[in-house]
MISEPA-467174 format. One line per 4 residues: number of its first residue (from 1); their letters; for each residue x, y, z of N, C-alpha, C. Coordinates in nm, 2 decimals. Layout:
% residues N
NUM> a> X/Y/Z/X/Y/Z/X/Y/Z | ...
This chain:
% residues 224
1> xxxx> 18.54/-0.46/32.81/18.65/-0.48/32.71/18.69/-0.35/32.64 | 18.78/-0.35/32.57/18.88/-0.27/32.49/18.87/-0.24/32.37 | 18.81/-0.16/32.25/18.87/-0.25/32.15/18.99/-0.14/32.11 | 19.05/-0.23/32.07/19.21/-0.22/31.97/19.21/-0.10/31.89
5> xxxx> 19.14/-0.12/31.80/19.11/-0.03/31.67/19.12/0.08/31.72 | 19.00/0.14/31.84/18.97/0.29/31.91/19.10/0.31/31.94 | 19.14/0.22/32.05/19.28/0.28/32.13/19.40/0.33/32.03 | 19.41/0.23/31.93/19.54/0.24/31.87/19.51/0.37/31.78
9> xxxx> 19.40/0.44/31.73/19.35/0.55/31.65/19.38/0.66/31.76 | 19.33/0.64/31.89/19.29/0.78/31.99/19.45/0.82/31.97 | 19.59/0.64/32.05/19.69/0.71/32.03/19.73/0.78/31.96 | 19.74/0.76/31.86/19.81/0.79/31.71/19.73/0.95/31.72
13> xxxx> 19.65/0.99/31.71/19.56/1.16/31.72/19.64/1.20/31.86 | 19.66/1.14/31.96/19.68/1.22/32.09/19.83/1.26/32.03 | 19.92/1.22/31.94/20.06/1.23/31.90/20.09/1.33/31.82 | 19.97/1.32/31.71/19.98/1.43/31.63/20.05/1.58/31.63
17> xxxx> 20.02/1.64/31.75/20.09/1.79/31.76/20.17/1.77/31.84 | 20.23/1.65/31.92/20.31/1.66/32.00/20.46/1.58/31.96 | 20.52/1.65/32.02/20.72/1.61/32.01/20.71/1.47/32.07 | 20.77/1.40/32.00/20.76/1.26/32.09/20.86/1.12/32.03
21> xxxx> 20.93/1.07/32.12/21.02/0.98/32.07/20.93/0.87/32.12 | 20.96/0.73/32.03/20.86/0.58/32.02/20.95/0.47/32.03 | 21.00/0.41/32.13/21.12/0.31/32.13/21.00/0.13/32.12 | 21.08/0.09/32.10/21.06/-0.01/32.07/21.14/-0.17/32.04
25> xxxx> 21.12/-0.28/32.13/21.20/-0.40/32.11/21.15/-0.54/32.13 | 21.20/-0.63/32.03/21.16/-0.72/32.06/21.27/-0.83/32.04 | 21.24/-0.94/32.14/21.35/-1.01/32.20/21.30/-1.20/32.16 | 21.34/-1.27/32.05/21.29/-1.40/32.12/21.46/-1.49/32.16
29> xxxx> 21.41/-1.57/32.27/21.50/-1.63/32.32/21.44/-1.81/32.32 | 21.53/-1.87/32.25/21.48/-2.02/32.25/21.51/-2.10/32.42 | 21.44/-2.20/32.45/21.43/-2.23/32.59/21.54/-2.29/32.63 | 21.62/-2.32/32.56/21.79/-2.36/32.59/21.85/-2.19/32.63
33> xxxx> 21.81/-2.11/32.62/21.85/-1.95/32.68/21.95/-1.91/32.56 | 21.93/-1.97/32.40/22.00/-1.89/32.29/21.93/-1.75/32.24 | 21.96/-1.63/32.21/21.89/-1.60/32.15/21.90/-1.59/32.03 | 21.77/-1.61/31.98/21.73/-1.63/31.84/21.74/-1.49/31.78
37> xxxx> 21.67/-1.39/31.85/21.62/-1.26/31.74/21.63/-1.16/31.81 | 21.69/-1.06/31.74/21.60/-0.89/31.86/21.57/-0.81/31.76 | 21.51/-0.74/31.77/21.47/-0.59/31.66/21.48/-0.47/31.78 | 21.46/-0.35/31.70/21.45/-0.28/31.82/21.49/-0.14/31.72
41> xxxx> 21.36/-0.03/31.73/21.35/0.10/31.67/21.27/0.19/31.70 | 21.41/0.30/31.70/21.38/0.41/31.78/21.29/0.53/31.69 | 21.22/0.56/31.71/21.14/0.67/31.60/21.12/0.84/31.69 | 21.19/0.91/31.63/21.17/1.08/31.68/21.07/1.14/31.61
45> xxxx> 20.98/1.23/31.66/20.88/1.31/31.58/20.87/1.43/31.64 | 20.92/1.54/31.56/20.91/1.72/31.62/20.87/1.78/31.48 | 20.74/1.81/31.46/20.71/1.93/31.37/20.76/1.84/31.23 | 20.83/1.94/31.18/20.78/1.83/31.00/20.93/1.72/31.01
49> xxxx> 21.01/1.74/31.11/21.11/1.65/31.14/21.13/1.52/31.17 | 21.18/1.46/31.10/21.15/1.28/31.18/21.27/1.19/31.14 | 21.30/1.12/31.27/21.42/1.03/31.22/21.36/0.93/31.34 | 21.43/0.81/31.23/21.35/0.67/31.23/21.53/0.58/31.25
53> xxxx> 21.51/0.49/31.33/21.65/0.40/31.34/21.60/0.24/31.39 | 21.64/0.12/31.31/21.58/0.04/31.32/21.70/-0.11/31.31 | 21.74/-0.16/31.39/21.84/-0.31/31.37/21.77/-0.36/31.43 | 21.80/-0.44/31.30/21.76/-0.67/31.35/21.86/-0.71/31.34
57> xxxx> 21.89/-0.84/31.41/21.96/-0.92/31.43/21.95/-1.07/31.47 | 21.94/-1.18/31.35/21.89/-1.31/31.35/21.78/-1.25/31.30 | 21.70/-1.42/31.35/21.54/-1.43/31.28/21.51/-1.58/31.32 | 21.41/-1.59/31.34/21.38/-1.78/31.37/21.36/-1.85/31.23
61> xxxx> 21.39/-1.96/31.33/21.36/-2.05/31.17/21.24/-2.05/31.09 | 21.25/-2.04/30.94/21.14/-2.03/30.89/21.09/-1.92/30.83 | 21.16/-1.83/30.84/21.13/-1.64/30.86/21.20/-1.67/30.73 | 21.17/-1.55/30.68/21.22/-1.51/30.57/21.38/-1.40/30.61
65> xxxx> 21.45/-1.45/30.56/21.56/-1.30/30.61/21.58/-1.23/30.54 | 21.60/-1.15/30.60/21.63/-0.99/30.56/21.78/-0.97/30.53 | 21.77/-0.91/30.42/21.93/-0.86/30.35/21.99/-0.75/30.44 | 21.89/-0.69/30.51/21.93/-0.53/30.60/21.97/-0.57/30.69
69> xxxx> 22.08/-0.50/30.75/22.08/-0.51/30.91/22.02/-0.45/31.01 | 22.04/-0.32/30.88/21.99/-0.20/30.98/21.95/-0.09/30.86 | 21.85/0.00/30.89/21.79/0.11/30.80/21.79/0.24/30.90 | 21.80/0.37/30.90/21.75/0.45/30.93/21.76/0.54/30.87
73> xxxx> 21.62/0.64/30.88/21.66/0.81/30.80/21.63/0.87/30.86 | 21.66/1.02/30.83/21.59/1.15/30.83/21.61/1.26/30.80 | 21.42/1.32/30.79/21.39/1.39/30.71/21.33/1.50/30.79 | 21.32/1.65/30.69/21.30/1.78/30.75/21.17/1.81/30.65
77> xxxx> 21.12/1.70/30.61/20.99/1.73/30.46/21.05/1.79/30.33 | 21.16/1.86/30.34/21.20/1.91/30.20/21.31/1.82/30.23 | 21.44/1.76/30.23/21.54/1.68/30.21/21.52/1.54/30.31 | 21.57/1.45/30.24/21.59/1.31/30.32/21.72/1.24/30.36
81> xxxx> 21.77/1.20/30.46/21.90/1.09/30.42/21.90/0.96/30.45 | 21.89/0.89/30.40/21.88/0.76/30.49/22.02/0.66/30.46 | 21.98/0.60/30.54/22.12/0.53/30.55/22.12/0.37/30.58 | 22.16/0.29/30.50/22.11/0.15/30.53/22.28/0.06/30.54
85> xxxx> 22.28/-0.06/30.62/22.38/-0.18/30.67/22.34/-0.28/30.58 | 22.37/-0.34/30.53/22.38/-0.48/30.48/22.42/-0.57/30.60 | 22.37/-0.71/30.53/22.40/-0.83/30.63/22.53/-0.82/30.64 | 22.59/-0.81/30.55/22.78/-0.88/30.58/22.84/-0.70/30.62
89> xxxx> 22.75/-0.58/30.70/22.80/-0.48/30.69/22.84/-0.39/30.63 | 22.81/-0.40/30.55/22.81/-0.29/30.40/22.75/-0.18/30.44 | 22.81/-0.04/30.45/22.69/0.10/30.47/22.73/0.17/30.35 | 22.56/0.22/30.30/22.58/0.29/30.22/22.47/0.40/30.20
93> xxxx> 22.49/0.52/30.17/22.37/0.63/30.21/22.31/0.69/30.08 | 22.24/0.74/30.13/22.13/0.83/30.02/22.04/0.98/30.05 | 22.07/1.06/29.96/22.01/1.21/29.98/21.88/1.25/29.89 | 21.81/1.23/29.87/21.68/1.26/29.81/21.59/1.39/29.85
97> xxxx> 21.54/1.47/29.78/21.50/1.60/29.79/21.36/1.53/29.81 | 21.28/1.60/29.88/21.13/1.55/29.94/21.17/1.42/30.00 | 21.05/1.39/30.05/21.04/1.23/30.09/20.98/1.12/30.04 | 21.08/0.99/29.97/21.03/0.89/29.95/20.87/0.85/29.99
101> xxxx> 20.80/0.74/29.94/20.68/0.72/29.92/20.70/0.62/30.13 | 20.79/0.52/30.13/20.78/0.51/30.21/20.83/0.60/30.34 | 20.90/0.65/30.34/20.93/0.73/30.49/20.80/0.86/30.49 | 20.74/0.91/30.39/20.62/0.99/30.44/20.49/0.88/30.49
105> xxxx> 20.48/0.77/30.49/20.43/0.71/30.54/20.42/0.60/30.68 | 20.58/0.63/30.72/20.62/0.59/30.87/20.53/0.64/30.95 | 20.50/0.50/31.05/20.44/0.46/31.15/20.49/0.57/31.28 | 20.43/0.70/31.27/20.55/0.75/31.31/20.55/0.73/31.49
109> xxxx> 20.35/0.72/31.49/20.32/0.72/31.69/20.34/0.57/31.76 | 20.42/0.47/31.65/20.38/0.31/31.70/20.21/0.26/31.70 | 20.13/0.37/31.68/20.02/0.25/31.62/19.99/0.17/31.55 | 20.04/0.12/31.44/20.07/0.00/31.39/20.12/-0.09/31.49
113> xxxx> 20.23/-0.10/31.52/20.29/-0.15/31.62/20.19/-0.22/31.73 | 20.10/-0.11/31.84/20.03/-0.10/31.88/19.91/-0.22/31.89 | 19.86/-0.17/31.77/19.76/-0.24/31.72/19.78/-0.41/31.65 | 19.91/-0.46/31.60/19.93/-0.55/31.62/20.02/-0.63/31.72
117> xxxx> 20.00/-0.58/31.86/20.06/-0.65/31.98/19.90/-0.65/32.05 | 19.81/-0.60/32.00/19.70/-0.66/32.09/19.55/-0.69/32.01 | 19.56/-0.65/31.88/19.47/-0.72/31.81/19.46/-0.87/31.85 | 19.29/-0.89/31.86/19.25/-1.01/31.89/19.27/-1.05/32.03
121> xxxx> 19.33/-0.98/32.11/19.30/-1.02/32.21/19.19/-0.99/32.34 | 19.19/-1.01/32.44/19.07/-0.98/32.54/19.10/-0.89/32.64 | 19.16/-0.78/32.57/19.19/-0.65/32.61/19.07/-0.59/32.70 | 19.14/-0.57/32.85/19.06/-0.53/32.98/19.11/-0.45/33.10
125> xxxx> 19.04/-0.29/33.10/19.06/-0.20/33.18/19.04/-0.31/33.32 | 19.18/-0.34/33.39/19.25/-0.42/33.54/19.21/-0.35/33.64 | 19.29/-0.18/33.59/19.30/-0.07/33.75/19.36/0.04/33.71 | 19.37/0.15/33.83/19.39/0.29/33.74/19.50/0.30/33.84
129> xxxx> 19.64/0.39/33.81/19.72/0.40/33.90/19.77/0.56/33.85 | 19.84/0.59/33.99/19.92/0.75/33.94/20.05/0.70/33.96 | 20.10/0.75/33.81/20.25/0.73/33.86/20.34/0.92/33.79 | 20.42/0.95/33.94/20.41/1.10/33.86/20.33/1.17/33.87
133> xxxx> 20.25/1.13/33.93/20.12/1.26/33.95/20.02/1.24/33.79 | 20.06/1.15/33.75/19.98/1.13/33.63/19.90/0.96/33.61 | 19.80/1.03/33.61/19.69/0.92/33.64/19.70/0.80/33.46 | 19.72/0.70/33.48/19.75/0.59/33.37/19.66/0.48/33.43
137> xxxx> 19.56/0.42/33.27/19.49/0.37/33.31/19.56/0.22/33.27 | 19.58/0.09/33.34/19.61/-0.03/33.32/19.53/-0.12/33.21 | 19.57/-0.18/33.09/19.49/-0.25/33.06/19.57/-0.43/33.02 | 19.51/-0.51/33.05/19.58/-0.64/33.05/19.49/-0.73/32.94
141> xxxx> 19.59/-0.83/32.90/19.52/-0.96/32.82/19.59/-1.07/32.84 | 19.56/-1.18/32.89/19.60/-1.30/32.90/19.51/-1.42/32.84 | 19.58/-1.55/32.75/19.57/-1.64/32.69/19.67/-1.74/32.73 | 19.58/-1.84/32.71/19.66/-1.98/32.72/19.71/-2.08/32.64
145> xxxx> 19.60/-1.99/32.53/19.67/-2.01/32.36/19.57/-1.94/32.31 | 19.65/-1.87/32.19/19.55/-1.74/32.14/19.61/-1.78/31.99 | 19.51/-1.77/31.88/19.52/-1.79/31.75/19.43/-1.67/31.69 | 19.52/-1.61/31.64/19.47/-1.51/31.56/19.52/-1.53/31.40
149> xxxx> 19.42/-1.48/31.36/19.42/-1.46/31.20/19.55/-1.47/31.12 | 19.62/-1.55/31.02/19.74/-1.52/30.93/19.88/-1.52/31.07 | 19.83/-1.59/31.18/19.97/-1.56/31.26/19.98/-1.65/31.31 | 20.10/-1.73/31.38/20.14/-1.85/31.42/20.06/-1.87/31.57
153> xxxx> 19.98/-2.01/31.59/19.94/-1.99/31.75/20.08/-1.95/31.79 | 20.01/-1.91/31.95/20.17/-1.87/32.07/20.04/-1.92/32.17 | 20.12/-1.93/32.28/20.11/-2.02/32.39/20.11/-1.92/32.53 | 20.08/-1.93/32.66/20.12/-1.84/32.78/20.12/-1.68/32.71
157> xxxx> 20.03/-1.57/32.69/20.01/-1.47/32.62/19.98/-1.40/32.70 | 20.05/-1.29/32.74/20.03/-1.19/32.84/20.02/-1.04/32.83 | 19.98/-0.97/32.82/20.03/-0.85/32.79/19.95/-0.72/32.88 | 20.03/-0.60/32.89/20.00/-0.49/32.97/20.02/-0.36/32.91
161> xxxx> 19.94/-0.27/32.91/19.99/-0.17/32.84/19.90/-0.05/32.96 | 20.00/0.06/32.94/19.97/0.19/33.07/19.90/0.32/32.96 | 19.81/0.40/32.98/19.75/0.47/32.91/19.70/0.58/32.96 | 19.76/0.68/32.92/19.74/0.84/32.96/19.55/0.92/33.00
165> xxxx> 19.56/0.97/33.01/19.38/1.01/33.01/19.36/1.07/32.89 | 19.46/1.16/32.79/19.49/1.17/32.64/19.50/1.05/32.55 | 19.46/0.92/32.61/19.46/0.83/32.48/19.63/0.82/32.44 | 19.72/0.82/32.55/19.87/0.82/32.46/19.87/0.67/32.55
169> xxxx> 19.89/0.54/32.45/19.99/0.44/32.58/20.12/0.39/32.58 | 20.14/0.52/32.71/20.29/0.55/32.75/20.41/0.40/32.73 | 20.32/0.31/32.77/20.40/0.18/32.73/20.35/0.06/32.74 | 20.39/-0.05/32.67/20.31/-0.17/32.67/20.47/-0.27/32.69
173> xxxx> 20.41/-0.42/32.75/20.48/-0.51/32.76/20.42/-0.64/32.70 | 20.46/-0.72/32.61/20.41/-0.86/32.60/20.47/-0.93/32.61 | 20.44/-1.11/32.62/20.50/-1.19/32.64/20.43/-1.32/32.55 | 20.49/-1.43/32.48/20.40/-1.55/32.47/20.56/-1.64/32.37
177> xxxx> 20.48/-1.78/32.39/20.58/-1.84/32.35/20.52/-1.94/32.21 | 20.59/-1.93/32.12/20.53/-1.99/32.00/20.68/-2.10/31.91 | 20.63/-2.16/31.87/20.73/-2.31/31.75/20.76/-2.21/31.68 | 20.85/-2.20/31.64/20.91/-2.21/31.49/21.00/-2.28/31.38
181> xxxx> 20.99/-2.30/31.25/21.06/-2.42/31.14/21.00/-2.55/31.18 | 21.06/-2.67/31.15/20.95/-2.76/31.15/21.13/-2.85/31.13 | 21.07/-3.02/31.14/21.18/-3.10/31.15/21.27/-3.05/31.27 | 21.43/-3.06/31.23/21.54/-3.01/31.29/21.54/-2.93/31.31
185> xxxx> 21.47/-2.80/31.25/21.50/-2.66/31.27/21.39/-2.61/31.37 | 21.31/-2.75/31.39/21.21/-2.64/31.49/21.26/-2.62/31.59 | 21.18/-2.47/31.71/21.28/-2.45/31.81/21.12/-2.42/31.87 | 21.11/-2.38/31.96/21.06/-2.35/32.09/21.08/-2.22/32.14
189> xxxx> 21.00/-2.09/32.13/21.12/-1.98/32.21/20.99/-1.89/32.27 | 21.07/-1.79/32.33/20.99/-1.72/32.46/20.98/-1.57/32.33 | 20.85/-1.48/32.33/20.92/-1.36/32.31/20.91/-1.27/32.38 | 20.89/-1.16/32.42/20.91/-1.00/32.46/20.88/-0.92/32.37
193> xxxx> 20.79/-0.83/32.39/20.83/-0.70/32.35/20.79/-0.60/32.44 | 20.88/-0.47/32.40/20.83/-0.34/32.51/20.86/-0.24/32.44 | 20.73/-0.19/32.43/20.70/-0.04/32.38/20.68/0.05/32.45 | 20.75/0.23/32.42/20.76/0.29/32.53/20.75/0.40/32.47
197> xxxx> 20.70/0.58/32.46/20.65/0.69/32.43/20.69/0.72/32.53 | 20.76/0.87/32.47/20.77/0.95/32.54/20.76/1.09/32.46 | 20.70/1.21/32.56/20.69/1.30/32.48/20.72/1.45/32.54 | 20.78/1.55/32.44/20.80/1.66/32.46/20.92/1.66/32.52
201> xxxx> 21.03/1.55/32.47/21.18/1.50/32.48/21.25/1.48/32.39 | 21.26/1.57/32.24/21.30/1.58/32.18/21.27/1.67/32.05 | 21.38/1.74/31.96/21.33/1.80/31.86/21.38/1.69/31.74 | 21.37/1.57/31.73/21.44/1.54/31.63/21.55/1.60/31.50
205> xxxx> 21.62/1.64/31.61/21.74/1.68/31.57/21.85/1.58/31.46 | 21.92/1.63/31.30/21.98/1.48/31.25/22.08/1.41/31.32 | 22.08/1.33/31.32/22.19/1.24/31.36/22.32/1.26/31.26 | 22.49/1.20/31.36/22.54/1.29/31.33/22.56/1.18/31.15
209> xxxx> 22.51/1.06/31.17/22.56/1.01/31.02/22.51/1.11/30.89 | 22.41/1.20/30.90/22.35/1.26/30.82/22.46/1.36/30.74 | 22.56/1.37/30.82/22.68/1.48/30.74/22.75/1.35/30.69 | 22.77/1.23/30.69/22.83/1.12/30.63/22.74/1.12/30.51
213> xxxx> 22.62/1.12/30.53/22.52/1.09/30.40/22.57/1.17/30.28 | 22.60/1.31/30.31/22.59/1.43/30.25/22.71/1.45/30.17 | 22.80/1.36/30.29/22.99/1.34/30.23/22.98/1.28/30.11 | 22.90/1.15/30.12/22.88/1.05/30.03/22.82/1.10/29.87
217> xxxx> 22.81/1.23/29.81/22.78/1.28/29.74/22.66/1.16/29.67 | 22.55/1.11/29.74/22.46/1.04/29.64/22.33/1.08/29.65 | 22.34/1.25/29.60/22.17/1.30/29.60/22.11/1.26/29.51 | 21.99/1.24/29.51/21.88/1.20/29.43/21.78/1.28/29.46
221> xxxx> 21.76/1.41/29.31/21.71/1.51/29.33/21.54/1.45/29.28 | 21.54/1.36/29.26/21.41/1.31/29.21/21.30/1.29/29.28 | 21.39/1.27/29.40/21.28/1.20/29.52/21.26/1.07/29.52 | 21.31/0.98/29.41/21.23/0.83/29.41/21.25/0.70/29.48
């Protein structure tokens, strides 16, 4: 077996000095083929540099929604900009000198992430393959209903994740199907996610909204 905890820690250290972009998405689709939800955020990491970009769109029944549509920033450690969407579209930006309490705290390697796509499950070294000339070790978990702690059962639970010999894993795939809302609103749906690292493919360079932020004359020399 696997445990979680180790892997998702080794990741997160193997990231540390290295440049590296963290994509990430997740897809539920109800079994009439609507879809319900996607998220999906991109995270860059080069030296004290980081920009973070993040859209949802929907939510299943029962979920609490979110006022955002979309959030992203970034920051150089001395200046921040971030930039957030409202539901009905609304953008509106912000310049703060240091970094807020949350963005020096961003998830920045997807360990979090990580660690809650395979906590509790029966994580197991399958087979070792080279892809690239680089040797990635396979690790799999399947359930046929899996109940973990504070989270909804899900049903058909599958998941794969590929792992460097540095402890980085290059990407993971899951799948399982869970109820959501209750009465009329309950639905039935499939999800997805796919997480994917890559590294020494970027300097997190700003994006170009960051000169919109700057237009926007709303610095906040405070930091707060």
């Amino acid at each position: 077996g696997v445990d979680v905890t180790t892997l998702a820690t080794a990741h997160d250290r193997a990231l540390r000095e290295v440049n590296s972009t963290v994509r990430f998405r997740r897809t539920i689709v109800a079994a009439n083929g609507t879809v319900v939800s996607t998220r999906r955020s991109v995270t860059e990491s080069a030296g004290d540099r980081l920009g973070f970009d993040y859209v949802q769109n929907g939510s299943p029944p029962g979920a609490d929604g979110s006022a955002i549509r979309a959030f992203a920033f970034w920051t150089n450690g001395s200046v921040t900009a971030l930039r957030t969407v409202g539901d009905e579209g609304a953008v509106s930006y912000q310049i703060v000198s240091g970094q807020p309490p949350a963005v020096a705290s961003t998830d920045d390697s997807g360990e979090g992430l990580l660690f809650a796509a395979l906590d509790g499950t029966n994580v197991r070294l399958s087979e070792t393959i080279a892809v690239d000339g680089e040797r990635l070790y396979v690790l799999s978990a399947q359930h046929d209903r899996l109940n973990r702690s504070g989270r909804r059962p899900v049903e058909n639970f599958s998941a794969v994740a590929y792992v460097t010999d540095d402890g980085i894993v290059r990407e993971y795939e899951l799948r399982y199907t869970a109820t959501y809302g209750s009465g009329d609103d309950r639905v039935t749906a499939r999800t997805v996610e796919r997480f994917r690292v890559t590294v020494n493919d970027t300097a997190a360079a700003p994006p170009a909204w960051v000169d919109d932020a700057r237009g926007a004359g709303t610095e906040n020399r405070s930091g707060g």
